[in-house]
N, C-alpha and C positions, 0 to 999 in steps of 0.2 A: 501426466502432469495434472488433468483436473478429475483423477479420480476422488468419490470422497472422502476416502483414506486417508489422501495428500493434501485436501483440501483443508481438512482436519486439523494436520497436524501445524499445516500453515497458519492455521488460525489459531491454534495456542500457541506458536513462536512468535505471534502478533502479539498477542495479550503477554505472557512471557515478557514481553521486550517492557511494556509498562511505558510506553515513550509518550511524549504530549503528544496533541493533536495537531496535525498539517495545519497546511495554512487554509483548509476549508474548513477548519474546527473541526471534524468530526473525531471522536473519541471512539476507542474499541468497545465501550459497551452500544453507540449507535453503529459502528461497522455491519453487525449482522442481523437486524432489520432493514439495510440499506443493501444488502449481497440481497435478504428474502423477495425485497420487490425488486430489484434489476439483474437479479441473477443471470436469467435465460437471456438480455442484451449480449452480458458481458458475457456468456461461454456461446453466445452465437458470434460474435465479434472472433471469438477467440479461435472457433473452430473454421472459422470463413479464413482465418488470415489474417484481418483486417482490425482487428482491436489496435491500435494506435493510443497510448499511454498521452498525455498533456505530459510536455517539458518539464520537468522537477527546475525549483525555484532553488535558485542558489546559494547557501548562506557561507560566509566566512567565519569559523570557532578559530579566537586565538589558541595558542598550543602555551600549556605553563610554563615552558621551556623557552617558550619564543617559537616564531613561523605562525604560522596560520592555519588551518587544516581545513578544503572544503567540504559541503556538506549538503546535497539534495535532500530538498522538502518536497514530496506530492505535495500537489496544488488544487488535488482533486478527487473524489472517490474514483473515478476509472483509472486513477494508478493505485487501485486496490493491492493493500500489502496482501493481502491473503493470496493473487496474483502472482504479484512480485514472488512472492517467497515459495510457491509452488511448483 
């Protein structure tokens, strides 16, 4: 999982995706100055067991059809997509 192969390629399926930014504003072009300084936190967390993600924030998208569809927002750089999609 965090080879940097896969790290890699998590990180252009990030950008790829082109989505807003969470709800701590960070945008993919600050994502990977923010992995360069916390990086060795977040694969020490990772490889201890203990990275513990913040609760994604819950949003309700109505559907055009009608229903509702829900929808987690990271709330925070340590629920790093590059993570997530690793």
């Amino acid at each position: 999982m965090l080879s940097p192969e896969n790290l890699g390629r998590a990180l252009r399926r990030v950008r790829a995706n082109a989505g807003a930014p969470g709800v701590d504003g960070m945008t993919t072009e600050e994502l990977v100055p923010w992995l360069r300084e916390h990086w060795a936190q977040v694969r020490e967390a990772l490889d201890a067991g203990t990275y513990r993600p913040s609760p994604v924030r819950r949003v309700v998208i109505p559907k055009p059809g009608g229903g509702e569809r829900l929808l987690g927002v990271p709330t925070e750089p340590a629920n790093c997509p590059v993570v997530q999609r690793s």
